[in-house]
Structure formats: structure tokens, C-alpha cells
C-alpha positions in Angstrom: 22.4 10.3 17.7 22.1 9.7 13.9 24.6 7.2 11.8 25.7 7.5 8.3 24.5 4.7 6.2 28.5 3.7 5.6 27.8 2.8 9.2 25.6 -0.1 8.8 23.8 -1.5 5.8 24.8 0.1 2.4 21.3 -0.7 0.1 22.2 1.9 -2.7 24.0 -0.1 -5.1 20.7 -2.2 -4.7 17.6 0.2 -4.8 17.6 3.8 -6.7 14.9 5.9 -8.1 15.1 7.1 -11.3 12.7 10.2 -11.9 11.9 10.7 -15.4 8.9 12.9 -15.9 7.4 15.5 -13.9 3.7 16.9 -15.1 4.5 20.9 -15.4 1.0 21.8 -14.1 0.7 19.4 -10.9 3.1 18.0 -8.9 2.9 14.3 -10.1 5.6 12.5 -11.2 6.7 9.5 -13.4 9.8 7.5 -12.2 11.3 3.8 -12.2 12.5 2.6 -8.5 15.4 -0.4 -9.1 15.5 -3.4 -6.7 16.9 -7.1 -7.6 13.9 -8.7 -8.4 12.9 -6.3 -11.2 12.0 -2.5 -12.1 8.8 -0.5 -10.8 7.4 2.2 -12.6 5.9 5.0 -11.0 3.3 5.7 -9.8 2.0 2.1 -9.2 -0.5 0.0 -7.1 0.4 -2.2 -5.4 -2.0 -5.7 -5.3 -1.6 -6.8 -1.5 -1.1 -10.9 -0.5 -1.8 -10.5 3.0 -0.8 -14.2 4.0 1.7 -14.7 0.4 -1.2 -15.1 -1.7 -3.4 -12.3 -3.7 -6.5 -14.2 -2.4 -8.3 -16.1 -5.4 -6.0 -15.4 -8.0 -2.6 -17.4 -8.8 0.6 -15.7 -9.0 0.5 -16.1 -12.8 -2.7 -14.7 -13.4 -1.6 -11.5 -11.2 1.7 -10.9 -13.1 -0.6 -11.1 -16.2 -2.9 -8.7 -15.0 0.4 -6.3 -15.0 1.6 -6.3 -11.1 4.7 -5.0 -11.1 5.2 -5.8 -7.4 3.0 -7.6 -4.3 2.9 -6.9 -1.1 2.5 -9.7 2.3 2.2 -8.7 5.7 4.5 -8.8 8.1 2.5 -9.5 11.1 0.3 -12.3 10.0 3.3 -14.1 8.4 5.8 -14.3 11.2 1.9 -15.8 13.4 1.5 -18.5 11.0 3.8 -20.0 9.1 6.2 -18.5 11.0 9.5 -16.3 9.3 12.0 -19.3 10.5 10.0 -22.0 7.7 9.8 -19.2 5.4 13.4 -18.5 5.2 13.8 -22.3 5.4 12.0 -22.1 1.8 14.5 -19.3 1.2 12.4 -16.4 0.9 8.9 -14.9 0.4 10.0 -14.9 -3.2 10.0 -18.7 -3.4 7.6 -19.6 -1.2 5.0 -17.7 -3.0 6.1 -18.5 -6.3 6.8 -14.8 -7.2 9.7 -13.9 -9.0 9.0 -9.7 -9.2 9.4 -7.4 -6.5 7.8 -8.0 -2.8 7.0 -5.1 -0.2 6.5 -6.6 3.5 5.2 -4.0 6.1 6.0 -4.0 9.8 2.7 -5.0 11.0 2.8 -2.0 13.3 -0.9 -0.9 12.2 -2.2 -4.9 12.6 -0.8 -4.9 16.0 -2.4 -1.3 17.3 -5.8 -2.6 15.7 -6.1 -4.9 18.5 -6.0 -1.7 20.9 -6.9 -2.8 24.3 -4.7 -5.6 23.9 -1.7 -3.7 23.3 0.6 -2.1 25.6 3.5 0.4 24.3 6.7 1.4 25.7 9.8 2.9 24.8 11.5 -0.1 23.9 8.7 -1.9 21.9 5.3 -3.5 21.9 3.2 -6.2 23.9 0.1 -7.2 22.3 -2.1 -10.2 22.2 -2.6 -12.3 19.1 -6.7 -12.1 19.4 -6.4 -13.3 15.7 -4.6 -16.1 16.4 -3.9 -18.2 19.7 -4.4 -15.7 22.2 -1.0 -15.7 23.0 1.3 -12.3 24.0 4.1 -11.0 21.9 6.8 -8.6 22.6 8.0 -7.1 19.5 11.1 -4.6 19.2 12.4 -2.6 16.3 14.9 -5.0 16.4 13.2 -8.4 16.4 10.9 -6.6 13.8 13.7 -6.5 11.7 14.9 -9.7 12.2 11.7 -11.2 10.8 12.0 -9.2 7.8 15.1 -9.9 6.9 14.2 -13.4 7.6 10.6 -13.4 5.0 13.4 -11.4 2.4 11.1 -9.1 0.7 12.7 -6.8 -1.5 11.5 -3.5 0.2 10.4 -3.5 4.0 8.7 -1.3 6.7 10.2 0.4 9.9 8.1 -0.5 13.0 5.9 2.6 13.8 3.3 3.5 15.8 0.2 4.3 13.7 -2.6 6.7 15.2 -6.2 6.4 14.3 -8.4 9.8 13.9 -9.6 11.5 15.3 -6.1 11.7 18.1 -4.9 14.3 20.3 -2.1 16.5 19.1 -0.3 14.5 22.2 -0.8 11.1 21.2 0.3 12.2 17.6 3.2 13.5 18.6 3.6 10.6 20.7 3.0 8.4 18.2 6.3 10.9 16.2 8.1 10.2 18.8 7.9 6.8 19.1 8.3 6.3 15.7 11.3 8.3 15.2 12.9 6.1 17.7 12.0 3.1 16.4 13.4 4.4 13.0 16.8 4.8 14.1 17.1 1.3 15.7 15.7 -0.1 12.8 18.1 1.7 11.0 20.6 0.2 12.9 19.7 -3.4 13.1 18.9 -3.8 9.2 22.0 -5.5 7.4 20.4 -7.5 4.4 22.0 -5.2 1.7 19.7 -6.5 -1.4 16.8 -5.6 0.8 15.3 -1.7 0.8 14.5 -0.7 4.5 11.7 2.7 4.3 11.0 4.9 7.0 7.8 6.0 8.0 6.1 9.6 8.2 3.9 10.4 10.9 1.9 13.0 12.1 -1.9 12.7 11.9 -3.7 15.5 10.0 -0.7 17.7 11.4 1.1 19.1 8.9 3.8 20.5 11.5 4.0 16.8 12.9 4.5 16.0 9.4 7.4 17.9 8.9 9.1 17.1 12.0 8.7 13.4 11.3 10.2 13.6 7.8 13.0 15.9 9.4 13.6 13.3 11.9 14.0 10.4 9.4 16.3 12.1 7.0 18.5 12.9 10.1 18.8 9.8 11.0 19.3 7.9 7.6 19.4 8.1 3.8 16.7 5.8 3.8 15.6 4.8 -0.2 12.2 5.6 0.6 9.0 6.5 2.4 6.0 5.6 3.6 3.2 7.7 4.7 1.3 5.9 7.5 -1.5 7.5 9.5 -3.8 8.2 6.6 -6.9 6.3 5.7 -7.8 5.2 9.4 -11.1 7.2 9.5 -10.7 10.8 8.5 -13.1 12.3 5.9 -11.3 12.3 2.3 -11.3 16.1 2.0 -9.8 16.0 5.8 -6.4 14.0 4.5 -5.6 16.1 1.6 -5.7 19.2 3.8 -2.0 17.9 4.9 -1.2 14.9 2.3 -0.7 17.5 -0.7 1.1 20.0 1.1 3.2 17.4 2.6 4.1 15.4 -0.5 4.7 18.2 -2.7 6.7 20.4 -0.4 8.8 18.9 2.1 9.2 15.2 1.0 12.6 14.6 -1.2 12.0 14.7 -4.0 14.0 11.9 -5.5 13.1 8.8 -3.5 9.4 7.1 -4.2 6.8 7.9 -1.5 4.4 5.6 -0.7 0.9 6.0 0.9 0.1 3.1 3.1 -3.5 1.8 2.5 -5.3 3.4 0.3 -7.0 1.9 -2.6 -10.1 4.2 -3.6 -9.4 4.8 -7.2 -10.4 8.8 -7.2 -8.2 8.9 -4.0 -5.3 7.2 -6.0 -5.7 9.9 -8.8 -5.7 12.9 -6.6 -2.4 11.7 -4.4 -0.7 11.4 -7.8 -1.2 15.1 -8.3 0.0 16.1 -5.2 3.2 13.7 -5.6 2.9 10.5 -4.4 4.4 7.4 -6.2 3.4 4.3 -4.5 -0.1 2.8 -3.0 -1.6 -0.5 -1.4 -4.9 -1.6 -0.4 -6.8 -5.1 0.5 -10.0 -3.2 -1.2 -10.3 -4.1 -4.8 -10.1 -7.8 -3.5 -12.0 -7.2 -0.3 -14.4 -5.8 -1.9 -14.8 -7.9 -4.9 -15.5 -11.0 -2.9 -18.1 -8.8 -1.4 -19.5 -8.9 -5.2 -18.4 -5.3 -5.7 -17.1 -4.2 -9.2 -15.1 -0.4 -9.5 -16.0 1.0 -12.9 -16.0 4.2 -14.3 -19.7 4.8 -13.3 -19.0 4.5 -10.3 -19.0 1.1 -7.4 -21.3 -2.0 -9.2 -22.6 -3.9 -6.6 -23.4 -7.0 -8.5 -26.0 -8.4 -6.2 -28.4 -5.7 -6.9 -31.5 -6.9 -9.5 -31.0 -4.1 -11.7 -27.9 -6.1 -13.1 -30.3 -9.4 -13.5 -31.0 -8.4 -17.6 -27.8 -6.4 -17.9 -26.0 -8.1 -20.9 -23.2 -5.4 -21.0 -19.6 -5.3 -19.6 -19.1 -4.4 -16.3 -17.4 -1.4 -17.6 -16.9 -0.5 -21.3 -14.1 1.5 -20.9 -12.1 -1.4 -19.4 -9.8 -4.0 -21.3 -9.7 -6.2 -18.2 -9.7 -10.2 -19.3 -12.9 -9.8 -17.8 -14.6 -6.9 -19.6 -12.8 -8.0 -22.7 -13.7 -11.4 -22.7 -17.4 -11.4 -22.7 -18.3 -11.6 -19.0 -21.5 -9.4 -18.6 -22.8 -7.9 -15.2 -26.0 -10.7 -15.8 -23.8 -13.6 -15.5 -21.5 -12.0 -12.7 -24.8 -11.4 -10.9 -25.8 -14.7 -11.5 -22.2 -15.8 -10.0 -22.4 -13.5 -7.1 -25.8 -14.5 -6.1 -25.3 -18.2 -6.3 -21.9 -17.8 -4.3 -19.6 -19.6 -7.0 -16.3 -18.9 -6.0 -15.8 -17.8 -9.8 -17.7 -14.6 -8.7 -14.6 -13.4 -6.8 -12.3 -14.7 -8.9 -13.4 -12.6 -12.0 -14.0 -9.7 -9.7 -11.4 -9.5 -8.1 -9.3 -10.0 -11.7 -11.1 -6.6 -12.9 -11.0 -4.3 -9.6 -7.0 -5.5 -9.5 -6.8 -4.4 -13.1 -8.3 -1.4 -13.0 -6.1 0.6 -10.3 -2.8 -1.4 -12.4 -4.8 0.2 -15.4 -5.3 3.9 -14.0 -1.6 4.3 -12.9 -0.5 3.3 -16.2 -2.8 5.6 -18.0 -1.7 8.2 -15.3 2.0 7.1 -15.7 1.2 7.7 -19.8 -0.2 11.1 -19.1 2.2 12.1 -17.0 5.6 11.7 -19.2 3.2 13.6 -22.0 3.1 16.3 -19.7 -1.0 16.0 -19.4 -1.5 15.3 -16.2 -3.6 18.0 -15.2 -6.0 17.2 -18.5 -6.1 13.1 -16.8 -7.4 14.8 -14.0 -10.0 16.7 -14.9 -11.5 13.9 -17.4 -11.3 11.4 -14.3 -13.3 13.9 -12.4 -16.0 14.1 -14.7 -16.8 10.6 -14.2 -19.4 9.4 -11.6 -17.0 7.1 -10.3 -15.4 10.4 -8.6 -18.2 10.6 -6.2 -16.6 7.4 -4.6 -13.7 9.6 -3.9 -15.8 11.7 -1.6 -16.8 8.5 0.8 -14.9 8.6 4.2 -11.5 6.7 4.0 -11.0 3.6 6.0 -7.9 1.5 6.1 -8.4 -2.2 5.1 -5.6 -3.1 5.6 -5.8 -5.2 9.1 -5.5 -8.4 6.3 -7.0 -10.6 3.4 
């Protein structure tokens, strides 16, 4: 049985979407969502703090980079410290020393990574922290809830069952099922009014499982936004467009932000934006950096490679990064790299952060120009673009 949102907790003075541009020859859009803690201009990435920090960097150093908002994770939070000491220190927003807008997810796909620890019913989920102290943990929509009303992040995740790839057509729509479900209850047991609460799509690479699930959640609520889970957890890149674009473009409302959950390549962050999508996270450019990886325009620099040894250049020149900017050449980040100085995933990760903010604004830019298509195609040109054709896989299990 659905409820109206009069029924339980009213977010819309809090959170609206204001859509101001739409590119007349794709289907991306530019748009500004509202929440207390500050304004986000779409479309926008999303730097993620899996444990309240962006590892290596300092909150000031990532709201100079130009983060609009963070993300933390909702799962590894609530296992250590604990939700009850973070709302003790009233808030993620405090703790963490971040004043701008926070997104928390449900921890949903951290809990079904641990697979054969995990046992799923109707009314919730039993899993084992492996990660942690071995322990078992019950969660339901509702306690799921209660822990995110309890970290106070500024938008938050329905708990949702998250299918890998390749899945049955059963266990997807299963995994709709469940999540559906699970919607409506946590629907129900969200009251924190300055806090957003999403729903989640669904589906697999089935586009009519797609459609259901979106059906589904706008029966049940007029949730402020969505997420788009059960993309980048092993399909081929070409494989998830085949249902992201007609998805986004065609049967997700139009005025509320859509977010796809963990993604970070930058081509793939491109092409969602033409099909429609607003909002993106992903532990790679961090992840990757302290793995002394460098995104660039010419493609992935992996700075432990000898051919950088006498390169005296910028890691990329088209980049005004503090990094590229500032005089730091591939030589002496492969110096850093291969001596393991902490500095080397400091100043990468500084640059791989600031390039995915610095793409969505330049797409942002195009965008309200009505030149989105023309972004597009010069972004395609570059060798960088053959990243965008590697096989997509989640990273977002945690920093």
C-alpha cells in the first residue's frame, strides 16, 4: 500500500531541484539541487570519504579543489565509530569538519559484497562483519534508517538489494522486489525533515526491470531523488549503456537529480551526462592515485613506469589542477611514487579529484551554452576515451 508524503516526513521545503539548462541535441542537463548545507550544481562528482575522511587530503584542501558535496559510507561508519558517538558529536557534518553538503549510502552494496556471509529475507539482512570483528548483524529498512538519521547526512540511501552481473532475470527481479519493499518502509520510518531520503532503481541490464522499479518507487513516494544502483559491478561498459541511456532519458522524472552509484571512469561520466544523468561517486580517482595512477587527457599515467623518469612536463597540460599548475612534473611524482612518500598520493589524488570536479564543470558550462553534443565529440577524440571502453567495476566496497 503506498502513503503520501503528508503522511510521514515532509523534505520538500528542504531539498528541490532547480533545472536550468537542457542541451537541445542530447539529453544532458544542467540543474542546481537545494539542501541546508549548501547548493549543488548539476551534473557533479561526487569525491567519496568512505570512513568521514577523503583519504589523504583535509577537508579544506577538498572544498578548495571545488567539492561541492562528499560522500561517507553508511556501513563502515555505523562498524566503527559507531552512529550513537557520531551523533553524540552532532552529525557527520561536525565530526568531519565539513560544512557543505554530505551524501551517506545504505551500505546495501558493502553488505552483499561479503556474499556467502549474507543471508536475505523479507524483513532484512544478516551478514557477517568479515571486515571487522567477525561479528553478525541484522539490519532492517528500519534500523537502516535509524543510523542515518543518526550520522545526519544531508541526502541518504534506501536499503536495497544490489545484484552483481552477470544475474538471472529471477534474482533481478528478486533483487526489484526486495528493493521495492524495502523502499516503502524506508519511506515510512524516515522523519528527519532537513534530511533528503532517495530511492533506488533496480533492475540489472533489464530495461523492463528498470521500468518497473522506477514505477514502483514513484508509487510509493515523492522521493527528491534517485539513485541508480546495479551498474558498474562487472558488466562491459558498452553492456550498461544498452539500458542506462534509454532508462535515464525516457522514463526517469525529469525534475529530480539522478544519481549513478559508483562510477568514476571519466569517459563513463561524460557519456551518462548525455544520456541524462546528474549525479556520480566513485573511490577511483583516490584509489587509484595511491596506486600511483594519474587520469589525464592522454589517457591513465601510471607514474611508476620509467618512461616518466626524464619527463619534466605536467602530468597533463590541459589541466589547472594545483598540481599541474604549480610545477609538479611526472619526473618528480615518479620519483615520489617510487620511493613511496606519502606526498605521492597526496598530490595525486589532489589532481584525479580535480579533474572529474573539472570535467562536470566544463560539461556543466557546455551544457547551459547549449554545446553539449560539440563537449562530446571533442572529449571523444582524446585518448583518454579508450579508458572508457575498459570493463566497469564498482570500487566502492570502501577507502
Amino acid at each position: 500500500m503506498s502513503i503520501s508524503s503528508s503522511d510521514t516526513c515532509d523534505s520538500s521545503k528542504w531539498f528541490t531541484y532547480d533545472l536550468i539548462a537542457e542541451d537541445p541535441t542530447t539529453h544532458a542537463r544542467a540543474g542546481v539541487f537545494h539542501t541546508p548545507h549548501g547548493d549543488i550544481p548539476t551534473p557533479i562528482f561526487m569525491p567519496v570519504g568512505t570512513k568521514a575522511a577523503i583519504k589523504g587530503l583535509l577537508p579544506q584542501t577538498v572544498n578548495d579543489l571545488g567539492a561541492k558535496i562528499i560522500l561517507a559510507n553508511t556501513y563502515h561508519l555505523a562498524m566503527r565509530p559507531g552512529e550513537d558517538l557520531i551523533a553524540e558529536a552532532g552529525g557527520l557534518h561536525s565530526f568531519m569538519h565539513w560544512n557543505k553538503p554530505i551524501l551517506t549510502d545504505s551500505g546495501g552494496f558493502q553488505v552483499f559484497s561479503h556474499s556467502e556471509f549474507v543471508k536475505l529475507s523479507d524483513e532484512g539482512v544478516r551478514f557477517k562483519v568479515v571486515d571487522y570483528d567477525g561479528s553478525y548483524v541484522f539490519w532492517t529498512p528500519e534500523k537502516n534508517m535509524e543510523i542515518a538519521q543518526k550520522l545526519g547526512a544531508d541526502i541518504v540511501m534506501q536499503l536495497d538489494q544490489c545484484p552483481g552481473y552477470p544475474a538471472s532475470d529471477a534474482y533481478v527481479r528478486r533483487a526489484v522486489d526486495l528493493s521495492s519493499a524495502w523502499a516503502q518502509r524506508c519511506f515510512e520510518a524516515h522523519t528527519k525533515k532537513d534530511q533528503a531520503l532517495f530511492g533506488i532503481v533496480q533492475g540489472g541490464m533489464n530495461l523492463d526491470l528498470r521500468k518497473l522499479s522506477i514505477e514502483r518507487l514513484e508509487s510509493i513516494a515523492d522521493f527528491p531523488g534517485y539513485g541508480i544502483g546495479g551498474y558498474s559491478v562487472g558488466e562491459d561498459h558498452e553492456t550498461m549503456f544498452e539500458s542506462l541511456a534509454p532508462l535515464v532519458s525516457e522514463y526517469m522524472p525529469r525534475h529530480k537529480p539522478r544519481y549513478l552509484m559508483g562510477v568514476g571512469n571519466p569517459t563513463t561520466l561524460v557519456r551518462a551526462v548525455a544520456c541524462g544523468v546528474d549525479m556520480f561517486d566513485c573511490v577511483l580517482p583516490t584509489r587509484t592515485a595511491r596506486m600511483g595512477t594519474a587520469f589525464s587527457h592522454e589517457g591513465r599515467l601510471n607514474l611508476k613506469n620509467a618512461a616518466h623518469i626524464h619527463a619534466h612536463v605536467p602530468l597533463d597540460e590541459l589541466c589547472t589542477c594545483p598540481v599541474c599548475s604549480e610545477g609538479y612534473t611526472r619526473s618528480y611524482l615518479n620519483h615520489l611514487v617510487r620511493q613511496h612518500e606519502m606526498n605521492a598520493a597526496i598530490l595525486l589524488s589532489m589532481h584525479n579529484i580535480y579533474f572529474l570536479l573539472d570535467c562536470m564543470r566544463q560539461a556543466r558550462q557546455a551544457i547551459i551554452e547549449g554545446r553539449y553534443k560539440a563537449f562530446l565529440d571533442t572529449w571523444m577524440q582524446y585518448p583518454t576515451a579508450q579508458d572508457g571502453r575498459m570493463q566497469n567495476y564498482r570500487m566502492n566496497h570502501g577507502e
